[in-house]
PyMOL Python script that loads the backbone (N, CA, C, O; Angstrom):
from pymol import cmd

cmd.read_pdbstr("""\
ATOM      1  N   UNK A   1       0.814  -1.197   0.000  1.00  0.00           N
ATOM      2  CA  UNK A   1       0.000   0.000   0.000  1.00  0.00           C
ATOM      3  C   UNK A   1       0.857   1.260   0.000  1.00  0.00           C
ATOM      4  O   UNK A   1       0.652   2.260  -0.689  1.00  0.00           O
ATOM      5  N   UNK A   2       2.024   1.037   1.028  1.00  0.00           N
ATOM      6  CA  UNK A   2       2.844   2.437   0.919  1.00  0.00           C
ATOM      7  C   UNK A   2       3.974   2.528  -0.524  1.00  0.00           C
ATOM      8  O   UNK A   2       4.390   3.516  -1.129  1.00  0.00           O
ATOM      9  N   UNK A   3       4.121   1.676  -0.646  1.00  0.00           N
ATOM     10  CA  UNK A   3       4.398   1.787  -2.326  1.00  0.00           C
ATOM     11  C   UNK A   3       3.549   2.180  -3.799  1.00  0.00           C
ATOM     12  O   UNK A   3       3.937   2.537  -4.911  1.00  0.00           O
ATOM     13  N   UNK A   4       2.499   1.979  -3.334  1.00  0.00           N
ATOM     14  CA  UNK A   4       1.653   2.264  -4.387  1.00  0.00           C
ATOM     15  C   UNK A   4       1.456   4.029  -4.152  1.00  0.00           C
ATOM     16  O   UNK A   4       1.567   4.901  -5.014  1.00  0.00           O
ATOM     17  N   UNK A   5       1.162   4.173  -2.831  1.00  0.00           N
ATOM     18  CA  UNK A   5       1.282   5.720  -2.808  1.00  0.00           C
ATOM     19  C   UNK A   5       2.655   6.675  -3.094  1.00  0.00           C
ATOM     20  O   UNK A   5       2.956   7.736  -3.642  1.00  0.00           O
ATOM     21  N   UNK A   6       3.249   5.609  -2.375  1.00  0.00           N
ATOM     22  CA  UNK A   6       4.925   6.140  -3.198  1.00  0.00           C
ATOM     23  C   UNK A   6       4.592   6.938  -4.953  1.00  0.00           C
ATOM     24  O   UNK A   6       4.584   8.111  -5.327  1.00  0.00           O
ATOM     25  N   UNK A   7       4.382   5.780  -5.584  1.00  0.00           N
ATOM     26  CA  UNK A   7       4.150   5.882  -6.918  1.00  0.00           C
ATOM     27  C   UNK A   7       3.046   6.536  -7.210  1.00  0.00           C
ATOM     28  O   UNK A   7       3.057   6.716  -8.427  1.00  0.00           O
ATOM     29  N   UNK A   8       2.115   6.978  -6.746  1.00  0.00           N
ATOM     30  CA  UNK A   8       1.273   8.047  -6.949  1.00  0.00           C
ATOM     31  C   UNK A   8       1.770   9.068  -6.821  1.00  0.00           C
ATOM     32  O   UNK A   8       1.658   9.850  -7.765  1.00  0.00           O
ATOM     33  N   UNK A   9       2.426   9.444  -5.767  1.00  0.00           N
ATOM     34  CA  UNK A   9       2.730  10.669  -5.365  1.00  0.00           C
ATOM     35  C   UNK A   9       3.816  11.149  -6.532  1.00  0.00           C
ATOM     36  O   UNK A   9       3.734  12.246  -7.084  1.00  0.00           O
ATOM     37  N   UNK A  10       4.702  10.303  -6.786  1.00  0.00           N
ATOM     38  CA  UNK A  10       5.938  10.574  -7.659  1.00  0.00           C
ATOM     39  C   UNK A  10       5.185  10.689  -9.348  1.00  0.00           C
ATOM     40  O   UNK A  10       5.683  11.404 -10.218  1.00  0.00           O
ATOM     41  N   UNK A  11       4.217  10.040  -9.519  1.00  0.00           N
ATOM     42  CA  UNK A  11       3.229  10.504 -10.974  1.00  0.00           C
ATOM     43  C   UNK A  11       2.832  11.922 -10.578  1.00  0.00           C
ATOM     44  O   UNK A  11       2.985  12.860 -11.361  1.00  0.00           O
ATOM     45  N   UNK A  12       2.451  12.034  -9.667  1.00  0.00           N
ATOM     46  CA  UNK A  12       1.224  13.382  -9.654  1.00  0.00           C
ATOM     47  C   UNK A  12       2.536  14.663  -9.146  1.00  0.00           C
ATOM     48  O   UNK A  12       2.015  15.739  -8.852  1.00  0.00           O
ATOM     49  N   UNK A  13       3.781  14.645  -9.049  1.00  0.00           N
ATOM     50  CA  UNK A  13       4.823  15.598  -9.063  1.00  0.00           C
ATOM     51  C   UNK A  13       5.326  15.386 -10.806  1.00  0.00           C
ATOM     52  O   UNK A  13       5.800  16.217 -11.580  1.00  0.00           O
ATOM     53  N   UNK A  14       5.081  14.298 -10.960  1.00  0.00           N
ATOM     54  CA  UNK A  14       5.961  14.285 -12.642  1.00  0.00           C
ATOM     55  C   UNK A  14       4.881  15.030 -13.085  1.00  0.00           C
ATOM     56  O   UNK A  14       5.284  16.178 -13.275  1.00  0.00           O
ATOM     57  N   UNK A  15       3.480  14.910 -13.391  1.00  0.00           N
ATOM     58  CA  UNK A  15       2.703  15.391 -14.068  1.00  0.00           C
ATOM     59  C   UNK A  15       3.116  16.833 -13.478  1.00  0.00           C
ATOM     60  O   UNK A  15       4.071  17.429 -13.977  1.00  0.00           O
ATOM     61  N   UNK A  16       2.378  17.389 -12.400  1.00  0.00           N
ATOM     62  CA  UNK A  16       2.907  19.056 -12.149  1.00  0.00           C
ATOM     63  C   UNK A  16       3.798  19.649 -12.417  1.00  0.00           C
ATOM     64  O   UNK A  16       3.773  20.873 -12.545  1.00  0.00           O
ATOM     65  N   UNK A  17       5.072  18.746 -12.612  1.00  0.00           N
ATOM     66  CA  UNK A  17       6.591  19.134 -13.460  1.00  0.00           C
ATOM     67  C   UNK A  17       5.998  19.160 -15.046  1.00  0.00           C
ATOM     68  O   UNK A  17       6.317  19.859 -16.008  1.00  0.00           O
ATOM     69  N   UNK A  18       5.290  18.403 -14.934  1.00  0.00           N
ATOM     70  CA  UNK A  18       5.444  18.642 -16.997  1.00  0.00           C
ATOM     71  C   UNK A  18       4.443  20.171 -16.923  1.00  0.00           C
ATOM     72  O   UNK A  18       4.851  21.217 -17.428  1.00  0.00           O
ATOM     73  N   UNK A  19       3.147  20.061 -16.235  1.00  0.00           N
ATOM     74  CA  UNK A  19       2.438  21.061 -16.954  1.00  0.00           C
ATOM     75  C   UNK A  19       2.704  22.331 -16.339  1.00  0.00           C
ATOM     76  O   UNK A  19       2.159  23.339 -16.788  1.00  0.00           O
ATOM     77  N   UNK A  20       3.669  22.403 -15.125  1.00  0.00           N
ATOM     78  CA  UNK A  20       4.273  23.570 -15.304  1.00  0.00           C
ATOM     79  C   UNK A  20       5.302  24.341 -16.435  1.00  0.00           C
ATOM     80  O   UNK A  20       5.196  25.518 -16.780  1.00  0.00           O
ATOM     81  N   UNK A  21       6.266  23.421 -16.890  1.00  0.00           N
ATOM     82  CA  UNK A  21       7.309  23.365 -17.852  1.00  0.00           C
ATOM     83  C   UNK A  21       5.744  23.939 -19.040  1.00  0.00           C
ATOM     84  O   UNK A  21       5.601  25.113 -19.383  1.00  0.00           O
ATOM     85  N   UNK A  22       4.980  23.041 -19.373  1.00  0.00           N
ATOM     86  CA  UNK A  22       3.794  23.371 -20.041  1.00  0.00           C
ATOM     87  C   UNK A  22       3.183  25.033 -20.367  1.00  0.00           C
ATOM     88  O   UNK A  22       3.308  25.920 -21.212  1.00  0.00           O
ATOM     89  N   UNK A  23       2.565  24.799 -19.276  1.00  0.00           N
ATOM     90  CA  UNK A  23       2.253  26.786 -18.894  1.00  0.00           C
ATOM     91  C   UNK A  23       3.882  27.755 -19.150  1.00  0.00           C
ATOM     92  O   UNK A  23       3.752  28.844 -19.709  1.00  0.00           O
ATOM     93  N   UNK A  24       4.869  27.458 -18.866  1.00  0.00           N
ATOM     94  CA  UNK A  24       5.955  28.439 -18.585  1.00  0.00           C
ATOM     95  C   UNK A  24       5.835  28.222 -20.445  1.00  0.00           C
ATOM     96  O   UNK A  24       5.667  29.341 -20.930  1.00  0.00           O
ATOM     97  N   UNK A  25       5.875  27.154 -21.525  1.00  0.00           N
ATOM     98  CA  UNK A  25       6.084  27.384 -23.120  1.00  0.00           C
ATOM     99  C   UNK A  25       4.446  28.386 -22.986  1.00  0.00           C
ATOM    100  O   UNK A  25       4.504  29.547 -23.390  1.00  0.00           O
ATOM    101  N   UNK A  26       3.579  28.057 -22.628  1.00  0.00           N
ATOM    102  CA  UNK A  26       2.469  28.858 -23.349  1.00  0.00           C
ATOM    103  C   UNK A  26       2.660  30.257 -23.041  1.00  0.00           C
ATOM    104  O   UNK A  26       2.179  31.081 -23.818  1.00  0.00           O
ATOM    105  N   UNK A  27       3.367  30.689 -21.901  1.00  0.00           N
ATOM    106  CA  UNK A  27       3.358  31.906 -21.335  1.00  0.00           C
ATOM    107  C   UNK A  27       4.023  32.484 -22.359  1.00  0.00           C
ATOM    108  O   UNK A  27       3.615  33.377 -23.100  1.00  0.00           O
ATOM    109  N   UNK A  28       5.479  31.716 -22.367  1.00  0.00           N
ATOM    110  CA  UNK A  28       6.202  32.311 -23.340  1.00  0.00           C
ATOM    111  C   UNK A  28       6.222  32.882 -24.881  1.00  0.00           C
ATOM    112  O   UNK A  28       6.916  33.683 -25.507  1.00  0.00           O
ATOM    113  N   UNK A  29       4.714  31.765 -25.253  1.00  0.00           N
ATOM    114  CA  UNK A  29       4.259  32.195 -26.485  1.00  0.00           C
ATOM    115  C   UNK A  29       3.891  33.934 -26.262  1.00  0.00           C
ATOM    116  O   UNK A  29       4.357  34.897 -26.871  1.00  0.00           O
ATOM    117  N   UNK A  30       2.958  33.890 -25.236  1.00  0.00           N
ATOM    118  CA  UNK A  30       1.886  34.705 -25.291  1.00  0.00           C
ATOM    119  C   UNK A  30       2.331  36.141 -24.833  1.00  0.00           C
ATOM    120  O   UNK A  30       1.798  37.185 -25.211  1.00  0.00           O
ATOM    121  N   UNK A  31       3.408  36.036 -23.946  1.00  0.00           N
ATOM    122  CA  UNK A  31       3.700  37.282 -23.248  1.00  0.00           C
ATOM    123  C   UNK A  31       5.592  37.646 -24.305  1.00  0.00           C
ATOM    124  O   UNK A  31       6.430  37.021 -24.956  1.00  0.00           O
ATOM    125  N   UNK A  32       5.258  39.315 -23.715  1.00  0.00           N
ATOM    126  CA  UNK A  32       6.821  39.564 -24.277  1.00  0.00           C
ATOM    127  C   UNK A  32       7.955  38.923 -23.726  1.00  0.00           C
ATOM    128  O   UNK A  32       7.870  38.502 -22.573  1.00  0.00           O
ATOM    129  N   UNK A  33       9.170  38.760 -24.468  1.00  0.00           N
ATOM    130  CA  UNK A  33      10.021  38.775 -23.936  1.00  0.00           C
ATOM    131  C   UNK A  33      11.619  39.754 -23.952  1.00  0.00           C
ATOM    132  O   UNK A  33      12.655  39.703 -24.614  1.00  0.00           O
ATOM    133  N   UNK A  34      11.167  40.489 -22.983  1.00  0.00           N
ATOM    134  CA  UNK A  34      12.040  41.680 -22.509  1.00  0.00           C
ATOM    135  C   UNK A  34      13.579  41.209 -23.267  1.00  0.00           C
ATOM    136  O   UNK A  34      14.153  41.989 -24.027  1.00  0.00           O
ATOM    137  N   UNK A  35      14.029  40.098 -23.003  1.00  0.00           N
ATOM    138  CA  UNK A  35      15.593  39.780 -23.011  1.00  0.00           C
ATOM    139  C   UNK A  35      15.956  40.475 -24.036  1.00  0.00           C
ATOM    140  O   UNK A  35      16.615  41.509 -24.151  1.00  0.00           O
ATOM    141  N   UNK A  36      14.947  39.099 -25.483  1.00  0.00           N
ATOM    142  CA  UNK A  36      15.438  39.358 -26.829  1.00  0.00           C
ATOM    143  C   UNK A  36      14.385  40.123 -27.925  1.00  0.00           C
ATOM    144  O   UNK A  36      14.318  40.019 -29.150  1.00  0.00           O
ATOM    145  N   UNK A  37      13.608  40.917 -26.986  1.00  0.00           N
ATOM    146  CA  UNK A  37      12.604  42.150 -27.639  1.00  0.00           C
ATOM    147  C   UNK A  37      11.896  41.340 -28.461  1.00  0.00           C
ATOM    148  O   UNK A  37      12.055  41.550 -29.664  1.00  0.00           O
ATOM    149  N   UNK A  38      11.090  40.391 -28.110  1.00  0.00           N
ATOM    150  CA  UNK A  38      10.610  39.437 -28.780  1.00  0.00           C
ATOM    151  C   UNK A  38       9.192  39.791 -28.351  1.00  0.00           C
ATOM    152  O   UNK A  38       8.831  39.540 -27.201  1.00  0.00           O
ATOM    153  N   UNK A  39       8.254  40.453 -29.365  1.00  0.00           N
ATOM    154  CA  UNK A  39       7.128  40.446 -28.834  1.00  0.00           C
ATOM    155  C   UNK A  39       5.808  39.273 -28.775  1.00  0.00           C
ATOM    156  O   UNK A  39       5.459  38.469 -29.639  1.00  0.00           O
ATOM    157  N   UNK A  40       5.498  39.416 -28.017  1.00  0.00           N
ATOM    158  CA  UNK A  40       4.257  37.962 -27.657  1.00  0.00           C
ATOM    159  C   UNK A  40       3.262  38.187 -28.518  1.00  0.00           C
ATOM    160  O   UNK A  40       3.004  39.160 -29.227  1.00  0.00           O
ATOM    161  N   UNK A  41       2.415  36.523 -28.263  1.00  0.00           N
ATOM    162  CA  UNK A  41       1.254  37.263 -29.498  1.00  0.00           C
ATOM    163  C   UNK A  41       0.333  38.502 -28.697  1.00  0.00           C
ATOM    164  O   UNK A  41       0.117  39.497 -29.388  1.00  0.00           O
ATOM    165  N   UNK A  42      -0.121  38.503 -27.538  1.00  0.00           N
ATOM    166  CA  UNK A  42      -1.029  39.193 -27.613  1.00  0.00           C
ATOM    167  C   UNK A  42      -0.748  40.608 -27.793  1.00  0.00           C
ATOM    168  O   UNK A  42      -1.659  41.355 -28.149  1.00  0.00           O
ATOM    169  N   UNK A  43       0.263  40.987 -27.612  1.00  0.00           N
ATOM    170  CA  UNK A  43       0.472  42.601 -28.428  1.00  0.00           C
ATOM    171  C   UNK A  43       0.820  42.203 -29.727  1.00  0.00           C
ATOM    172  O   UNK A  43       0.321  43.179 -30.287  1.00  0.00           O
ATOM    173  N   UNK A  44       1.451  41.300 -30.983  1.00  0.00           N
ATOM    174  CA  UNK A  44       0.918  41.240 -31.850  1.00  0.00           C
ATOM    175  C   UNK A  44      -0.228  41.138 -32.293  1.00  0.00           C
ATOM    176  O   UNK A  44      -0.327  41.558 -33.446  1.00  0.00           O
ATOM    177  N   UNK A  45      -0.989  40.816 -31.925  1.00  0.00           N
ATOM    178  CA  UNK A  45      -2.242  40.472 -32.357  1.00  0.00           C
ATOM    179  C   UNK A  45      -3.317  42.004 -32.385  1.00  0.00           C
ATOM    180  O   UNK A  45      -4.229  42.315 -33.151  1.00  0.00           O
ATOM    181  N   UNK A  46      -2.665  42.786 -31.082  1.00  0.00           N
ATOM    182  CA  UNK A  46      -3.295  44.114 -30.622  1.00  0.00           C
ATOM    183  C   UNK A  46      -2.825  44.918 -32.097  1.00  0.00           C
ATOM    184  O   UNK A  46      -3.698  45.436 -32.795  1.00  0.00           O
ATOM    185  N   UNK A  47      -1.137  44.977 -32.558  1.00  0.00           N
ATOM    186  CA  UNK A  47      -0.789  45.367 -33.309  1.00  0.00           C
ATOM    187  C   UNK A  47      -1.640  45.446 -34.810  1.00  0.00           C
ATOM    188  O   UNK A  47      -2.041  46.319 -35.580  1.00  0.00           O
ATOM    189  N   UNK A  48      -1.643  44.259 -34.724  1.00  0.00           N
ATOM    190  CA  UNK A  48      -2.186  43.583 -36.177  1.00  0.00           C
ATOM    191  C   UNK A  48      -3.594  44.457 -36.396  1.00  0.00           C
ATOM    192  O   UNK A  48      -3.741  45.348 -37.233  1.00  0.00           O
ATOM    193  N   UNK A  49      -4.851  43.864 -35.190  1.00  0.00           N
ATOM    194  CA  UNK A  49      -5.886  44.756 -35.258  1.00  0.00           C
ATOM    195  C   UNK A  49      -5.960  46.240 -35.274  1.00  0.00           C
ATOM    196  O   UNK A  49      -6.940  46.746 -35.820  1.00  0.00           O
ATOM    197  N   UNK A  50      -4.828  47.190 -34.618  1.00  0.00           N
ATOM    198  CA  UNK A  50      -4.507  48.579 -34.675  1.00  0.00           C
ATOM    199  C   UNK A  50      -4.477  48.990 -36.606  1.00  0.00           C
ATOM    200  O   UNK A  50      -5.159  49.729 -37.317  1.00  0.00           O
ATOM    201  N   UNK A  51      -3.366  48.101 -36.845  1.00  0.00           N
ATOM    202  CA  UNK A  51      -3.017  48.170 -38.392  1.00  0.00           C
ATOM    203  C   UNK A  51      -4.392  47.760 -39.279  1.00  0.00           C
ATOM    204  O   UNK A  51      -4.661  48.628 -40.109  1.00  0.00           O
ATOM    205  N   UNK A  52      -5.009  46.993 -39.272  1.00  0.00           N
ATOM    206  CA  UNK A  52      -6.499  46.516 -39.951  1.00  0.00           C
ATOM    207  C   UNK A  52      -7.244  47.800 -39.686  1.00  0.00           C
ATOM    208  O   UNK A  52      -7.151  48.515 -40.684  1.00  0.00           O
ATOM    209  N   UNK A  53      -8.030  48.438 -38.614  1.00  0.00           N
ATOM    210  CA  UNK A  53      -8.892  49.455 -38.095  1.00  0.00           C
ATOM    211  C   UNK A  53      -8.022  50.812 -39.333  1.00  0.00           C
ATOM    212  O   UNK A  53      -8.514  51.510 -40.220  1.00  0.00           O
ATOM    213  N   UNK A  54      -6.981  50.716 -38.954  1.00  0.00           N
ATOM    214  CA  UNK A  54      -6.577  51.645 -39.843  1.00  0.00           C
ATOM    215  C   UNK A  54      -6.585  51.518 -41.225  1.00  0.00           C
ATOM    216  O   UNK A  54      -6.705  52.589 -41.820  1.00  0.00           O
ATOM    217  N   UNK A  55      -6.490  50.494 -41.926  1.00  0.00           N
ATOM    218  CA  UNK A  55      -6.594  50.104 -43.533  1.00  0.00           C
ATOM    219  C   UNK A  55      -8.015  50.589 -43.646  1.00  0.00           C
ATOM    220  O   UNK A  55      -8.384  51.458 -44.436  1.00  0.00           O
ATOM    221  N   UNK A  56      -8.877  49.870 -42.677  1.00  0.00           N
ATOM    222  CA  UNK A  56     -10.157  49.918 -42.864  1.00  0.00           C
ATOM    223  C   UNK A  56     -10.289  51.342 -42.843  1.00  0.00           C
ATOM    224  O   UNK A  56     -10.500  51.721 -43.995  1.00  0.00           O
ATOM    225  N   UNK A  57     -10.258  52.241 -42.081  1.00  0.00           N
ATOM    226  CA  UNK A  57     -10.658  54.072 -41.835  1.00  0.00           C
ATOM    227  C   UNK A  57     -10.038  54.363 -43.777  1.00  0.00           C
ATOM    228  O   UNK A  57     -10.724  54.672 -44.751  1.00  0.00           O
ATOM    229  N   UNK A  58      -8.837  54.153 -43.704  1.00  0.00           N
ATOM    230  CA  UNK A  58      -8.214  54.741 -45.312  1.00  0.00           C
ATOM    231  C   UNK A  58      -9.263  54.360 -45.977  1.00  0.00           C
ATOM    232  O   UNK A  58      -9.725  55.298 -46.627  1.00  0.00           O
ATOM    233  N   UNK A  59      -9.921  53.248 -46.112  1.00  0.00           N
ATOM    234  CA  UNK A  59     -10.534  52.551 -47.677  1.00  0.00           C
ATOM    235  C   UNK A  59     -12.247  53.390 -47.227  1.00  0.00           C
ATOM    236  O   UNK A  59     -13.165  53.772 -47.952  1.00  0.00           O
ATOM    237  N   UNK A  60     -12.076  53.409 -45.821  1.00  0.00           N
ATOM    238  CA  UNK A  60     -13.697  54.683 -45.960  1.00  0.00           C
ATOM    239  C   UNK A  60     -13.682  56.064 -46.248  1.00  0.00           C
ATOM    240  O   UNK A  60     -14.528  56.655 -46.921  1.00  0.00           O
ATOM    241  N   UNK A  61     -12.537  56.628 -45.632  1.00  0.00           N
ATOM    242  CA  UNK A  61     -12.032  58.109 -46.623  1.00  0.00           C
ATOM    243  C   UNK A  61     -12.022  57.648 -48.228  1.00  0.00           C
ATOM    244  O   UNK A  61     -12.730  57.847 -49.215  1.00  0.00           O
ATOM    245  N   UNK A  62     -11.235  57.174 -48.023  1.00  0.00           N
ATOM    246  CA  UNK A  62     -11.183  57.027 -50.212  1.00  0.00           C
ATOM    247  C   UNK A  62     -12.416  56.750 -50.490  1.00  0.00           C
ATOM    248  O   UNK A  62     -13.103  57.648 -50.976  1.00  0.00           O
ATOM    249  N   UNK A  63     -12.834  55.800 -50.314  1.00  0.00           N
ATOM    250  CA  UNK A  63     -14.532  55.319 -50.992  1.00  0.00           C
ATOM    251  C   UNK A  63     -15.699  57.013 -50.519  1.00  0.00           C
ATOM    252  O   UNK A  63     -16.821  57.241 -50.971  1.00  0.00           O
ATOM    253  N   UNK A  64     -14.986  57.801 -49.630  1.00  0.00           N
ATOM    254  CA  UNK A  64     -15.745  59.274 -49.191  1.00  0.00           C
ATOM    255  C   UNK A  64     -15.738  60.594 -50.486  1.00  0.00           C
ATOM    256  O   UNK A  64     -16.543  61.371 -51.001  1.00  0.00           O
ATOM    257  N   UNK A  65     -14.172  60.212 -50.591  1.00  0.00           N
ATOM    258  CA  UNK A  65     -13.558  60.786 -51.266  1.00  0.00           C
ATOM    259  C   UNK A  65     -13.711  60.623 -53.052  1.00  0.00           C
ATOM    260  O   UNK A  65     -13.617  61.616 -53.773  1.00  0.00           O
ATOM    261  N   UNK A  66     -13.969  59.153 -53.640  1.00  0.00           N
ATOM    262  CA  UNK A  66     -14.462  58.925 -54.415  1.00  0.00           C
ATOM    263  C   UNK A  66     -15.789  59.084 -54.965  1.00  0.00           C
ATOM    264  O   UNK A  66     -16.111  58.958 -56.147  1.00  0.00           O
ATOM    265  N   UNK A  67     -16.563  59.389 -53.923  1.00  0.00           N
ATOM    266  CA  UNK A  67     -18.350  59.480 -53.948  1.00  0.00           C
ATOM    267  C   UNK A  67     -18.338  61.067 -54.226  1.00  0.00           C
ATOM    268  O   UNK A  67     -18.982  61.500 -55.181  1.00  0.00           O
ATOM    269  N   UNK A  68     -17.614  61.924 -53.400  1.00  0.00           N
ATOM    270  CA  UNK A  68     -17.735  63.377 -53.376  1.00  0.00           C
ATOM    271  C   UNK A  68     -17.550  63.755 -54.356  1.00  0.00           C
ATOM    272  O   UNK A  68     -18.537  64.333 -54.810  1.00  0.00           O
ATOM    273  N   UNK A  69     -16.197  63.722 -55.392  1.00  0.00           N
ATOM    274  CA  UNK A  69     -15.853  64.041 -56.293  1.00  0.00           C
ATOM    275  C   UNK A  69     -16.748  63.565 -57.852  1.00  0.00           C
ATOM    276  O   UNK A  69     -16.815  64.256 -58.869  1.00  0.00           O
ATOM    277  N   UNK A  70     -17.390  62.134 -57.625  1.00  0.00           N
ATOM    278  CA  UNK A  70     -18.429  61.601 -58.514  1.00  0.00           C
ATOM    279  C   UNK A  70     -19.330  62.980 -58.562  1.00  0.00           C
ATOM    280  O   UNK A  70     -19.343  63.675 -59.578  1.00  0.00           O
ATOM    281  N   UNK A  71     -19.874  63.226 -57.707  1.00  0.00           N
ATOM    282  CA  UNK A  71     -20.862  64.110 -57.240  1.00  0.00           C
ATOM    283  C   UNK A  71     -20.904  65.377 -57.711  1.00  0.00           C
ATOM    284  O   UNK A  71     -21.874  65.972 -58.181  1.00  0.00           O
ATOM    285  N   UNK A  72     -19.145  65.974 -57.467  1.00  0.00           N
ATOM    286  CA  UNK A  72     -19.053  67.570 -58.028  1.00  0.00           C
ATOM    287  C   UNK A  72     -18.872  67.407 -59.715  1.00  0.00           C
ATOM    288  O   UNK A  72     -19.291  68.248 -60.511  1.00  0.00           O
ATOM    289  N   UNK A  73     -18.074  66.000 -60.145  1.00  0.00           N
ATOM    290  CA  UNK A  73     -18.001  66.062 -61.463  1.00  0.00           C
ATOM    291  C   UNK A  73     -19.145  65.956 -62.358  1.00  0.00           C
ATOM    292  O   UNK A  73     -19.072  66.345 -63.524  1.00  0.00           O
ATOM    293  N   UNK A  74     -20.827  65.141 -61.560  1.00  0.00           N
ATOM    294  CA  UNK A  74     -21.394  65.168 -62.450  1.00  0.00           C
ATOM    295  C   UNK A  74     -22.720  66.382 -62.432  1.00  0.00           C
ATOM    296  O   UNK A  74     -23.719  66.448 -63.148  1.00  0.00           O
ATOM    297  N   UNK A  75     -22.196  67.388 -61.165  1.00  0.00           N
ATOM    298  CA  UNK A  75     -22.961  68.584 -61.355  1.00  0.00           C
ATOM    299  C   UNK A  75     -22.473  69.321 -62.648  1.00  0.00           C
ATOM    300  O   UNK A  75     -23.002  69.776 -63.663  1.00  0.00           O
ATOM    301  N   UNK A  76     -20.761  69.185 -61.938  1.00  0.00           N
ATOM    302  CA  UNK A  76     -20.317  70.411 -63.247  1.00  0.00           C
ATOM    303  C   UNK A  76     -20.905  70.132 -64.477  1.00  0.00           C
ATOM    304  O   UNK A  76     -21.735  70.857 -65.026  1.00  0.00           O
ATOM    305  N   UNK A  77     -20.253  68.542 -65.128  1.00  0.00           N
ATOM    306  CA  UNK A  77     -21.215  67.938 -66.430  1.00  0.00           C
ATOM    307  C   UNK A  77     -22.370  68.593 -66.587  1.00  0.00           C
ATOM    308  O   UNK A  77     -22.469  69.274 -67.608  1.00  0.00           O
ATOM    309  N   UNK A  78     -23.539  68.554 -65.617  1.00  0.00           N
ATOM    310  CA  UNK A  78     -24.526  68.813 -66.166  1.00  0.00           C
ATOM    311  C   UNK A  78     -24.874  70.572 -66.124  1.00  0.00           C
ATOM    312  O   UNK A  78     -25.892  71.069 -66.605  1.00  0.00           O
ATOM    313  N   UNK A  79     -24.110  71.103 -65.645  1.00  0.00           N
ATOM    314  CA  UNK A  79     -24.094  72.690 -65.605  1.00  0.00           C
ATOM    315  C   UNK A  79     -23.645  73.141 -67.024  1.00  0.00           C
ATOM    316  O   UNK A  79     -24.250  74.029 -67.626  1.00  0.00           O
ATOM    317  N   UNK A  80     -22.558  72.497 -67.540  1.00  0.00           N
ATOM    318  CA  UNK A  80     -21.846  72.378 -68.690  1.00  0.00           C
ATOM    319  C   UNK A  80     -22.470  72.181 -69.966  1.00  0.00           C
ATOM    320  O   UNK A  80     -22.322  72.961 -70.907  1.00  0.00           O
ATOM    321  N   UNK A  81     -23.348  70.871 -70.010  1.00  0.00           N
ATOM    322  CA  UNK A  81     -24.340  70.630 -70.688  1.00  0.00           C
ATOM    323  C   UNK A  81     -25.442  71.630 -70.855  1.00  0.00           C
ATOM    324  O   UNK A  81     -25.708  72.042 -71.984  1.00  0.00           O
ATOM    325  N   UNK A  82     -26.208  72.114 -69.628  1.00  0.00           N
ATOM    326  CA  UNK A  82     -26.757  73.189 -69.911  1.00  0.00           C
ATOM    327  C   UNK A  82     -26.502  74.400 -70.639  1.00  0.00           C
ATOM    328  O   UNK A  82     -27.020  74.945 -71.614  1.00  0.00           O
ATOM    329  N   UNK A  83     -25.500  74.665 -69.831  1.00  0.00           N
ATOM    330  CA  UNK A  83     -24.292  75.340 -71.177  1.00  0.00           C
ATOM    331  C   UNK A  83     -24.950  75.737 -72.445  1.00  0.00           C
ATOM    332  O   UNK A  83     -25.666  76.618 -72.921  1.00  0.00           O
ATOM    333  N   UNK A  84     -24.253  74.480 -72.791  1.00  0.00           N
ATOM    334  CA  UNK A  84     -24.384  74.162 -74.328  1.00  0.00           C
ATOM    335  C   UNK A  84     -25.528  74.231 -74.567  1.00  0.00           C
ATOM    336  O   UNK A  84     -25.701  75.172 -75.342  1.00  0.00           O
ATOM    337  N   UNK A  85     -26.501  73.708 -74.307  1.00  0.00           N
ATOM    338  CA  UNK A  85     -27.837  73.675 -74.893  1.00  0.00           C
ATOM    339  C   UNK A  85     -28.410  75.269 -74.863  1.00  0.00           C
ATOM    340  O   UNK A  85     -29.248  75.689 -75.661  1.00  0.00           O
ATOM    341  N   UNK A  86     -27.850  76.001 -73.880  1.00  0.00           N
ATOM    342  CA  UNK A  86     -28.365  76.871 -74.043  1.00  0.00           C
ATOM    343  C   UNK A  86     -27.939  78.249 -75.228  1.00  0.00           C
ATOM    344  O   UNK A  86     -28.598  79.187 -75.675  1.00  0.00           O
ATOM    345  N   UNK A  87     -26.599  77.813 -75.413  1.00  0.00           N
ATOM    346  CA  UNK A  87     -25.853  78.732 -76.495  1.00  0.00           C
ATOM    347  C   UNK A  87     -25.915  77.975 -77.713  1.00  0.00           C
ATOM    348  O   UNK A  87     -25.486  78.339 -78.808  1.00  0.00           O
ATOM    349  N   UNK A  88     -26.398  77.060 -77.478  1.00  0.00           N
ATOM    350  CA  UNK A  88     -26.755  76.029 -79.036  1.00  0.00           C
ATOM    351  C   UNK A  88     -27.506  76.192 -79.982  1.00  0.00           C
ATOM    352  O   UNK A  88     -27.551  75.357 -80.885  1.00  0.00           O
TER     353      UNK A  88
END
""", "prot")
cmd.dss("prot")
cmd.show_as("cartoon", "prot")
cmd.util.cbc("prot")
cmd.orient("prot")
């Protein structure tokens, strides 16, 4: 009996040794690392979405910017046209 707990006890420290070793790789994924300026994902990831929000704002100015100018070019056109028809 005290052997068998022996051997329990010595599984259930091996296991807590692995999934600590475990957590310390996931951490390492996830968080910076100061040493070798290695950034983690979750400020990449913050990064990444900062950079997207911003593509996205540019392509709604331009598509703003494209509509407005549609707009003044096809007043002038038709001011222009009048124009003509009228000195015609």
């Amino acid at each position: 009996m005290a052997e068998m707990q022996y051997r329990l006890a010595a599984d259930l420290s091996n296991f807590f040794n692995k999934q600590e070793l475990f957590n310390q790789r996931i951490s390492d994924i996830l968080e910076n690392d100061e040493k070798t300026n290695k950034k983690g994902l979750v400020e990449e990831v913050t990064d990444i979405s900062n950079r997207i929000d911003k593509i996205e704002l540019k392509e709604k100015v331009t598509a703003g910017k494209i509509a407005v100018t549609v707009t003044i070019l096809t007043f002038i056109g038709g001011v222009v046209l009048k124009a003509i028809n009228i000195f015609d």
